[in-house]
C-alpha positions as CSV (number, residue, x, y, z in Angstrom):
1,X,0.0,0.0,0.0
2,X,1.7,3.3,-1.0
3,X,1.3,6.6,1.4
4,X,0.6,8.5,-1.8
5,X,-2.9,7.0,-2.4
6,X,-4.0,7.6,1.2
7,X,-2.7,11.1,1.4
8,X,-4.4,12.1,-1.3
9,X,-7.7,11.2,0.1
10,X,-9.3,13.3,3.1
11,X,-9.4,13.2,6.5
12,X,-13.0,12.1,6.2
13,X,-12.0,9.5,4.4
14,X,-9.5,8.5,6.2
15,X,-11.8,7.9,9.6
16,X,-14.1,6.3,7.3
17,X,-11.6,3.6,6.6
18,X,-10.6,3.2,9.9
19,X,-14.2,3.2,11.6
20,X,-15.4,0.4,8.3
21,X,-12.4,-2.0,9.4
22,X,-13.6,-1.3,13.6
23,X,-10.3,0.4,14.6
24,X,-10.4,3.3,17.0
25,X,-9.2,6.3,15.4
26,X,-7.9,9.0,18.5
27,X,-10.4,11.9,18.0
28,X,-8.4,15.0,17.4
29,X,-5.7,12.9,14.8
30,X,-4.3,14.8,11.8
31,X,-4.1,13.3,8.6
32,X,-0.6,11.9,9.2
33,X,-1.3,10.2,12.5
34,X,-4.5,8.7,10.6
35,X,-2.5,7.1,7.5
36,X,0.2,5.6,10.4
37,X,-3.0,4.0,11.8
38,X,-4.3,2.6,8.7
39,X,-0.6,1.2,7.8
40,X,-0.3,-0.3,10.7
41,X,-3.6,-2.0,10.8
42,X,-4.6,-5.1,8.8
43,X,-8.4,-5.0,8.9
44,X,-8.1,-1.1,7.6
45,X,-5.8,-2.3,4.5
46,X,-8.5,-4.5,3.1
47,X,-10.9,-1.8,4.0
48,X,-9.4,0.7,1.9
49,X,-9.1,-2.4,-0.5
50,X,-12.8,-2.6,-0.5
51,X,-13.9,1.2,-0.4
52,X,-11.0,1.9,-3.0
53,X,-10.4,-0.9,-5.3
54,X,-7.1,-0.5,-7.5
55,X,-7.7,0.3,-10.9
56,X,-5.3,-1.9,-13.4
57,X,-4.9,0.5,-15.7
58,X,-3.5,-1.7,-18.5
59,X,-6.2,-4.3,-18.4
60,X,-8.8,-3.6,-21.0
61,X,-12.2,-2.2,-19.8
62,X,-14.8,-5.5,-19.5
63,X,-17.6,-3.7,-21.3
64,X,-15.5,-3.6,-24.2
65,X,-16.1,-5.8,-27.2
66,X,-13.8,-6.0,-29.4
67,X,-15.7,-7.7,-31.9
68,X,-17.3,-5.0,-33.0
69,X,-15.3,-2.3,-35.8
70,X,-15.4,1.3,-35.4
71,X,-16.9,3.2,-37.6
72,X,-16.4,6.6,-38.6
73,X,-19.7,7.6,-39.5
74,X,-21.0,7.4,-35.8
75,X,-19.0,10.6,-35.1
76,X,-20.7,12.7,-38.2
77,X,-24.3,12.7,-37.0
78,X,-22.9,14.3,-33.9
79,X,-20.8,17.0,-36.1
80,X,-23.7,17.4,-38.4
81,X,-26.3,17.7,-35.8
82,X,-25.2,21.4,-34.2
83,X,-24.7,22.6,-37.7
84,X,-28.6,22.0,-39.2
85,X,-30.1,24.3,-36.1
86,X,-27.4,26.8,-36.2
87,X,-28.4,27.6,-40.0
88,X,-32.0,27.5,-39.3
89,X,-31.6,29.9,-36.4
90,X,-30.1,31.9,-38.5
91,X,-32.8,31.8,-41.2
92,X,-35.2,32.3,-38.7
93,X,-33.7,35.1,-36.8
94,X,-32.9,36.9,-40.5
95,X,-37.1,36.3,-41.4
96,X,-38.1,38.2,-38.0
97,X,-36.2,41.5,-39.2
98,X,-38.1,41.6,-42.4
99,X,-41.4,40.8,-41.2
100,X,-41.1,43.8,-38.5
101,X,-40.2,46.3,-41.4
102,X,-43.2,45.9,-43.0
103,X,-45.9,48.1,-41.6
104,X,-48.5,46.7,-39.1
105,X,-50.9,49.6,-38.9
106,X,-54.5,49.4,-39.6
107,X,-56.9,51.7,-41.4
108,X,-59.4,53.4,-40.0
109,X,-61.8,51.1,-41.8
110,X,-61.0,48.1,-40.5
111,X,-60.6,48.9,-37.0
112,X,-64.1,50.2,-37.2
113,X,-65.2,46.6,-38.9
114,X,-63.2,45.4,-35.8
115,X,-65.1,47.1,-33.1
116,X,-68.4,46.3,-34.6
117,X,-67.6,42.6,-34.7
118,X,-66.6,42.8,-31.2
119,X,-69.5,44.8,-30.2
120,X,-71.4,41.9,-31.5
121,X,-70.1,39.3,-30.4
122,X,-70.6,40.6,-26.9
123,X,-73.8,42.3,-27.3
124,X,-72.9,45.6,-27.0
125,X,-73.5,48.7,-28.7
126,X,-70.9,49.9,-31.1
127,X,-69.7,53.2,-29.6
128,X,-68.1,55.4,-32.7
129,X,-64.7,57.3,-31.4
130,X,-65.5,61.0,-32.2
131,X,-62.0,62.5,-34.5
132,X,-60.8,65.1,-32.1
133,X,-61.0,68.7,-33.8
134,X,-57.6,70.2,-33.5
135,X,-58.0,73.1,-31.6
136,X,-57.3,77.1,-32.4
137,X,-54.9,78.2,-30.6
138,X,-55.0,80.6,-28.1
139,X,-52.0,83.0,-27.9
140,X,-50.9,84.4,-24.9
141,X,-51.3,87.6,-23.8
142,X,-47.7,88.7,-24.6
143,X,-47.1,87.3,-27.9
144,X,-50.2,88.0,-29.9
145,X,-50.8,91.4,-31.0
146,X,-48.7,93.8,-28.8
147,X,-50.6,96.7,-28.8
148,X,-53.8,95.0,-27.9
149,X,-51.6,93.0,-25.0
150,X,-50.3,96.5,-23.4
151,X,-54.1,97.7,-23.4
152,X,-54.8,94.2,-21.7
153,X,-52.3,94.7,-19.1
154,X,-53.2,98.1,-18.3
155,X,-56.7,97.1,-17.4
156,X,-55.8,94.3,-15.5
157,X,-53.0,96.7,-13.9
158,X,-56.0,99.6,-13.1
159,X,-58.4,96.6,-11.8
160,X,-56.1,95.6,-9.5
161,X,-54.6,98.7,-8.3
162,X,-51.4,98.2,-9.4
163,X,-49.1,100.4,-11.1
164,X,-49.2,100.4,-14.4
165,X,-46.0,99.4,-16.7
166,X,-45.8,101.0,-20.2
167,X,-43.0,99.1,-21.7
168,X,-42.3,95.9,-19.6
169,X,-39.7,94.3,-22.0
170,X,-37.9,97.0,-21.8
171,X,-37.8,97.5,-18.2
172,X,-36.8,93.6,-18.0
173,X,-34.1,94.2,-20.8
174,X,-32.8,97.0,-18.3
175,X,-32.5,95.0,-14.7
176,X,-31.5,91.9,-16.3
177,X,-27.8,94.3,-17.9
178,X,-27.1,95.5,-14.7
179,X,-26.2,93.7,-11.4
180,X,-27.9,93.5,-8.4
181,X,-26.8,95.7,-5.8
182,X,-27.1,95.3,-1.8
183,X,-29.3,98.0,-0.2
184,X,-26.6,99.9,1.8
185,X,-27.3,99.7,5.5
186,X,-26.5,101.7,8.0
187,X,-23.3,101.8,9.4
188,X,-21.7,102.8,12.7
189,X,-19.3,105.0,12.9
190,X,-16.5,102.5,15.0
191,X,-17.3,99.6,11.8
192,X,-16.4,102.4,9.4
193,X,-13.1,102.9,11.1
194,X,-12.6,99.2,11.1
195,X,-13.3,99.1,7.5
196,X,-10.7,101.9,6.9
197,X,-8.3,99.8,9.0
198,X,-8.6,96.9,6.6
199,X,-9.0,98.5,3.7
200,X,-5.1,100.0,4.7
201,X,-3.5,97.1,5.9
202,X,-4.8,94.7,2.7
203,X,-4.5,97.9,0.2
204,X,-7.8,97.9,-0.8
């Protein structure tokens, strides 16, 4: 019996052995110490012997008959096989493309003859869908006419007591070119002198 074989099982294994052939194995035994035991024992040897039968690697497999010639053809069916669905996939996946190019809408017509055929068949009604109008659009009071929208926003301006703004776009064009300034509060005199400090020692 050669150590190689038993080292290359496990540990598990190894007990195994040793509990099949009814030899105490210590509990906490490393692999070493359990191989020793094995070696040493008789009734372990022709356990492994059952558990692990050697494999005579130059004697021909039983099932074997060599009666029988191979033949070459056996091994074609297999090679041919993944080929046939691979080029039907393909057809397939090339026919799905062309099928979704072509348009799938329906007329108006025929989902009307639709609806009625399922209105019948259920026994209800046939509702028409009414064709939405497209609306006139309504422009806003700043971008229609401009003189009618000024006399628009003065009204609404006198109705609501608010001053009234002649030229708005103007006034916007105005406040948006300049920047915004912080109302200047009032200062003490003692944080003016401070700012005069600063101002001297940073040469501001």
């Amino acid at each position: 019996m050669s150590t190689e074989k038993l080292k290359a099982l496990k540990v598990v294994d190894l007990k195994q052995i040793l509990t099949k052939a009814n030899v105490a194995a210590p509990a906490k035994a490393n692999k070493n110490d359990l191989i020793a035991k094995i070696q040493s024992s008789k009734e372990a040897l022709e356990a492994y012997a059952k558990l692990y039968p050697t494999d005579d690697l130059l004697a021909p497999p039983e099932e074997v008959d060599w009666n029988v010639e191979q033949s070459e053809p056996a091994a074609d069916p297999l090679e041919a096989a993944p080929v046939a669905p691979a080029v039907a996939s393909t057809s397939e996946g090339l026919a799905t493309p062309a099928s979704s190019v072509q348009p799938t809408t329906l007329t108006a017509d025929e989902e009307a003859e639709k609806r009625k055929k399922r209105a019948e068949r259920f026994g209800i009604p046939v509702v028409e869908q009414k064709v939405p109008k497209a609306k006139e659009s309504k422009s806003a009071p700043g971008k229609g006419n401009p003189v009618a929208s000024t006399e628009a926003m003065q009204k609404r301006a006198a109705r609501f007591g608010l001053p009234t703004v002649v030229d708005k776009s103007a006034n916007a064009n105005a406040a948006n070119s300049k920047k915004r300034v912080a109302p200047a509060a009032e200062v003490d005199p003692e944080e003016l002198e401070r700012r005069k400090k600063r101002a001297e020692r940073f040469g501001i």
